[in-house]
Biopython code that builds the backbone (N, CA, C, O; Angstrom):
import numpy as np
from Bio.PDB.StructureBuilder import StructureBuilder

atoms = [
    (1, "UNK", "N", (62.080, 121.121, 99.406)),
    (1, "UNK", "CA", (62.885, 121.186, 100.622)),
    (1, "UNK", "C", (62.474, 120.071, 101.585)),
    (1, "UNK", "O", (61.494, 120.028, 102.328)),
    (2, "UNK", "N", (63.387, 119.239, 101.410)),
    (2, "UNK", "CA", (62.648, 117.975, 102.462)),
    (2, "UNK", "C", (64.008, 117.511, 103.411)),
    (2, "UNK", "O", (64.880, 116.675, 103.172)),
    (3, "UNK", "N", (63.753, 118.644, 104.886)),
    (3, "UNK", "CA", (65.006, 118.581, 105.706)),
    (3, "UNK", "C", (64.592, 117.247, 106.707)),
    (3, "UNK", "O", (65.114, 117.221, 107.822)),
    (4, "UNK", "N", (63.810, 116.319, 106.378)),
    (4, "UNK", "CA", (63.587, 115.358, 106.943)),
    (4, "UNK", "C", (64.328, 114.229, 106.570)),
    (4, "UNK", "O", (64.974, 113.418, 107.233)),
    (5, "UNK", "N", (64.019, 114.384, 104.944)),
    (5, "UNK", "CA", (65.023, 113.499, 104.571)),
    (5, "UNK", "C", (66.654, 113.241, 104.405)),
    (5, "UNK", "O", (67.334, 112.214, 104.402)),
    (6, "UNK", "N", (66.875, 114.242, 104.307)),
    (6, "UNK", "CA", (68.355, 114.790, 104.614)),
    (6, "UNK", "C", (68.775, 115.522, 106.142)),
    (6, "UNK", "O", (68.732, 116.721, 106.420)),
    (7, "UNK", "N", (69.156, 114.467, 106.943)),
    (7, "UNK", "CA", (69.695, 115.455, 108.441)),
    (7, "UNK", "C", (71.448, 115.633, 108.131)),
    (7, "UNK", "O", (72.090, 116.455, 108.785)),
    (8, "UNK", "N", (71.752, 115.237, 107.645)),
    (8, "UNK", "CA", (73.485, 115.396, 107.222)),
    (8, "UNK", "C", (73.791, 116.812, 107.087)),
    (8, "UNK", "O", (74.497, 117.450, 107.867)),
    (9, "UNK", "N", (72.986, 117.440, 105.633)),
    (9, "UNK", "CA", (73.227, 118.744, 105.538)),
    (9, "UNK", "C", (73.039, 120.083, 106.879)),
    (9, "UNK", "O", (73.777, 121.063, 106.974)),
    (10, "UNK", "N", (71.792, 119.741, 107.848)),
    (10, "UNK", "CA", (71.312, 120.067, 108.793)),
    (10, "UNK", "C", (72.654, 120.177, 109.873)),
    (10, "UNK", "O", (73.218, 121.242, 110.126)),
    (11, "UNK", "N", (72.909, 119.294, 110.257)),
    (11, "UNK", "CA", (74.154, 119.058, 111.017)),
    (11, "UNK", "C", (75.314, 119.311, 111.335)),
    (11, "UNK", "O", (75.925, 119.511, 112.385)),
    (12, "UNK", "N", (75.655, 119.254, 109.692)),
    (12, "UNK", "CA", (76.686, 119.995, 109.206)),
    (12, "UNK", "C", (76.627, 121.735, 109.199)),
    (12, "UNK", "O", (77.450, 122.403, 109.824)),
    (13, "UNK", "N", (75.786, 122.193, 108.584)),
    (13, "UNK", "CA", (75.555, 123.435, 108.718)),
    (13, "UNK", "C", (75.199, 123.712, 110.249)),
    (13, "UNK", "O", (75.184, 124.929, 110.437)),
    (14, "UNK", "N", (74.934, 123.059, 111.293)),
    (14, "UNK", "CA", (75.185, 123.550, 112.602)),
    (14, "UNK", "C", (76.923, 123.518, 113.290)),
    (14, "UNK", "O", (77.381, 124.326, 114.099)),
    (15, "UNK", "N", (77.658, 122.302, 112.656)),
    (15, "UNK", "CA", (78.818, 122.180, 113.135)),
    (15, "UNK", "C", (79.503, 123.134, 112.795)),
    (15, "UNK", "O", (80.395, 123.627, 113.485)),
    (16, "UNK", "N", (79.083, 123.588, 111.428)),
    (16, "UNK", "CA", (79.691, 124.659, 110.877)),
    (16, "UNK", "C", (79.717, 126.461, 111.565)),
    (16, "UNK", "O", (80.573, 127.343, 111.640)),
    (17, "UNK", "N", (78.410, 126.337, 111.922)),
    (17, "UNK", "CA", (78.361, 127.866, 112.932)),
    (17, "UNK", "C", (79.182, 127.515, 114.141)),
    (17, "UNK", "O", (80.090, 128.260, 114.511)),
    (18, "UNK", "N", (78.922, 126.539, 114.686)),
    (18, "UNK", "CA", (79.413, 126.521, 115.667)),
    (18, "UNK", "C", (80.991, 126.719, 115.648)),
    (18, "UNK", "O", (81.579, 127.337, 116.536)),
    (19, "UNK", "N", (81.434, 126.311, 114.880)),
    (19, "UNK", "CA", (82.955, 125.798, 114.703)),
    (19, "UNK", "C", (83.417, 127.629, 114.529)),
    (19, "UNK", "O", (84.419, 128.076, 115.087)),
    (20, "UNK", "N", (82.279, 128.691, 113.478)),
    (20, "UNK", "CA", (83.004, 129.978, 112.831)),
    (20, "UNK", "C", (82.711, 130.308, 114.418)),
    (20, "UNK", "O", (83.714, 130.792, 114.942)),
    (21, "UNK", "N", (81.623, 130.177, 115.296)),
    (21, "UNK", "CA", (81.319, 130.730, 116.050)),
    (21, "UNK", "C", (82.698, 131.226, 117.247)),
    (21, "UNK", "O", (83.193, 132.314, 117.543)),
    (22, "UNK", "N", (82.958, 129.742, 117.706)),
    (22, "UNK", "CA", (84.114, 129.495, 118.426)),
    (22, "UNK", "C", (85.056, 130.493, 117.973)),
    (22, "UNK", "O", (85.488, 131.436, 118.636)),
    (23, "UNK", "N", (85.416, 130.103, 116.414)),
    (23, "UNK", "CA", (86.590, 130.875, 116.062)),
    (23, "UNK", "C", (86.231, 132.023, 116.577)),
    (23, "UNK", "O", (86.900, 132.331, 117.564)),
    (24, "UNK", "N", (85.216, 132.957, 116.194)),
    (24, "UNK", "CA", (85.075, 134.374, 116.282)),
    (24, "UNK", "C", (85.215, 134.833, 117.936)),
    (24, "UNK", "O", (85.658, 135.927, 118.283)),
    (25, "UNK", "N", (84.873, 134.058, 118.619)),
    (25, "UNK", "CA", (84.965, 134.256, 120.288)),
    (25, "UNK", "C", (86.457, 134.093, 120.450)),
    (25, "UNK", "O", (87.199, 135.043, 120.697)),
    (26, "UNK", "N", (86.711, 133.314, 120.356)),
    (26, "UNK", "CA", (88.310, 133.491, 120.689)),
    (26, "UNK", "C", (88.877, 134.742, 119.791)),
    (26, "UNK", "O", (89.885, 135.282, 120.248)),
    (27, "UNK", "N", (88.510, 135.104, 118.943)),
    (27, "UNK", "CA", (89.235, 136.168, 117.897)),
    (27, "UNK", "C", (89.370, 137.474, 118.635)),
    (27, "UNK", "O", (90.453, 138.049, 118.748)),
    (28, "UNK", "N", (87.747, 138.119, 119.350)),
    (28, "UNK", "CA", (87.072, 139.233, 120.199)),
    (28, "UNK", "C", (87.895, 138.639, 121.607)),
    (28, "UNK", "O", (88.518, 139.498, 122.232)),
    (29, "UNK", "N", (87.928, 137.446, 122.058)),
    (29, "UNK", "CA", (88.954, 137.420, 123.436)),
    (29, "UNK", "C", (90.120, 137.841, 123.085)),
    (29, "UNK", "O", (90.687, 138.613, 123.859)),
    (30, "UNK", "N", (90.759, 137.467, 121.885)),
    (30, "UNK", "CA", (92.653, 137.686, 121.922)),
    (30, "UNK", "C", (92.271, 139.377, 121.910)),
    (30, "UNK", "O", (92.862, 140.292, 122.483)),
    (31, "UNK", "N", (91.385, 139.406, 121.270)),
    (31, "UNK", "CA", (91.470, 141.079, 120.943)),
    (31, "UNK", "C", (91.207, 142.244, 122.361)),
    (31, "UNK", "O", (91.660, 143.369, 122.574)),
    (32, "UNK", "N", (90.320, 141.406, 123.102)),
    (32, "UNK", "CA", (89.991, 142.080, 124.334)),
    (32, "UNK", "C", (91.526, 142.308, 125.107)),
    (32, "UNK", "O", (92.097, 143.365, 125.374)),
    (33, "UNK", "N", (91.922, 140.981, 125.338)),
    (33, "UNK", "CA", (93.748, 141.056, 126.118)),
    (33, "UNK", "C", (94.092, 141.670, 125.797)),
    (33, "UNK", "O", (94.232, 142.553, 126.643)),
    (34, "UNK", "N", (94.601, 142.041, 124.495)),
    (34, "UNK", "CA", (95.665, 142.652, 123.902)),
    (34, "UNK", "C", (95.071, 144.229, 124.330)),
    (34, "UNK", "O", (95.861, 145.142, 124.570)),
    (35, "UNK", "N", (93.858, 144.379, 124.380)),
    (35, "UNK", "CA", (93.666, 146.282, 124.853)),
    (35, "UNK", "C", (93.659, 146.159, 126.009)),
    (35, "UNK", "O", (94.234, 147.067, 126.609)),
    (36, "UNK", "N", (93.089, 145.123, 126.804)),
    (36, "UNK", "CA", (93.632, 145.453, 128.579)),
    (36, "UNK", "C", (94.780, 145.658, 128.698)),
    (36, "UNK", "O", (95.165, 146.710, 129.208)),
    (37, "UNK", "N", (95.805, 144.526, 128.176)),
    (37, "UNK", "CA", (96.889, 145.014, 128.156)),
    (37, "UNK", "C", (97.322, 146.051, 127.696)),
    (37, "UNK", "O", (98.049, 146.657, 128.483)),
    (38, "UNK", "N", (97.072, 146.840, 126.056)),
    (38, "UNK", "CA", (97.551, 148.151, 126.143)),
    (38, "UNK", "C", (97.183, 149.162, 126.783)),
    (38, "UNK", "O", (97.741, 150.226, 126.515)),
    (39, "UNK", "N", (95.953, 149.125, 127.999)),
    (39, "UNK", "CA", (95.538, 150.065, 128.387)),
    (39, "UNK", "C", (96.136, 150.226, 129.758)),
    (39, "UNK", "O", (95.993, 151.267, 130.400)),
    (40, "UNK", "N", (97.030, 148.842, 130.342)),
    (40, "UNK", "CA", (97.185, 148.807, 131.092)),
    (40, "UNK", "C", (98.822, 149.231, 131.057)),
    (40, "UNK", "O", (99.439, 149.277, 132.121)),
    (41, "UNK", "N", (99.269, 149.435, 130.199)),
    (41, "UNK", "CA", (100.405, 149.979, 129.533)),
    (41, "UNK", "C", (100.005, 151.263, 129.871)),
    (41, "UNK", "O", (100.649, 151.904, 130.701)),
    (42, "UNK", "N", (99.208, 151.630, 129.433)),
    (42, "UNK", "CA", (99.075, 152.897, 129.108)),
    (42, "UNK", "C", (98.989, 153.870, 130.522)),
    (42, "UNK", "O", (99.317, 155.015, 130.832)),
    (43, "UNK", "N", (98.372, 152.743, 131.151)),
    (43, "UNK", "CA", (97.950, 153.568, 133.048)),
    (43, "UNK", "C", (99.215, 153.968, 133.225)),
    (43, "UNK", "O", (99.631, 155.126, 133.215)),
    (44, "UNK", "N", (100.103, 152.501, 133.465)),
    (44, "UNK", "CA", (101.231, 152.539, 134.011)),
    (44, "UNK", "C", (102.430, 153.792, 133.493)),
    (44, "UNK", "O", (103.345, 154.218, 134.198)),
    (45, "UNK", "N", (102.141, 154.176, 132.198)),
    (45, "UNK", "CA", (103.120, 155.191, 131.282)),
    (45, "UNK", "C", (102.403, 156.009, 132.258)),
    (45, "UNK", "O", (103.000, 156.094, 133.330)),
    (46, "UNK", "N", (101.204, 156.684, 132.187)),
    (46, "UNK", "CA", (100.791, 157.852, 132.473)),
    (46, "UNK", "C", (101.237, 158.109, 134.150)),
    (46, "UNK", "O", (101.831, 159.132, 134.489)),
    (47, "UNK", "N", (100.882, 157.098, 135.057)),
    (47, "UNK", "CA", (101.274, 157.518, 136.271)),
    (47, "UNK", "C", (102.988, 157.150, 136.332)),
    (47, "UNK", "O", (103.269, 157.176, 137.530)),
    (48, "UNK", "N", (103.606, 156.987, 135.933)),
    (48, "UNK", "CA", (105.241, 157.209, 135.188)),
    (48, "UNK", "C", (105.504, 158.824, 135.563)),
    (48, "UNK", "O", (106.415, 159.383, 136.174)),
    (49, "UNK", "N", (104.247, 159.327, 134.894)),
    (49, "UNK", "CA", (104.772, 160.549, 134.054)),
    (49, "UNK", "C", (104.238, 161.384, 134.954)),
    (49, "UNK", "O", (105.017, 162.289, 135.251)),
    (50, "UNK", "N", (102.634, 161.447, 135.799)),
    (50, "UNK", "CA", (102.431, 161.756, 136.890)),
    (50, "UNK", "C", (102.930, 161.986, 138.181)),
    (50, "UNK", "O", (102.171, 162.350, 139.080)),
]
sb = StructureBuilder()
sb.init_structure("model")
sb.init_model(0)
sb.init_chain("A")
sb.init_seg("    ")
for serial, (resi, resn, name, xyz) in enumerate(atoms, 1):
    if name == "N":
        sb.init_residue(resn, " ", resi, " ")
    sb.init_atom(name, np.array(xyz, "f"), 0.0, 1.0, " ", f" {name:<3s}", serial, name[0])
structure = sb.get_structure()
């Protein structure tokens, strides 16, 4: 294992988390909106009905 001599692979495998990372944060944000929003649906039905 000689990560001295090779920084490419190193690099790459950081661009690479980073890149799933991003994805996954934005994935848990769209997902967060979408339940504020249905919850905020949901207030609004209930005091509707209130």
């Amino acid at each position: 294992m000689n990560t001295t001599q090779e920084p490419t692979p190193v690099l790459y495998r950081i661009l690479r988390v980073l890149l799933v990372g991003s994805v996954f944060v934005l994935f848990l944000l769209s997902i967060l909106v979408s339940a504020l929003r249905s919850l905020r649906a949901i207030g609004y039905f209930l005091g509707a009905i209130c």
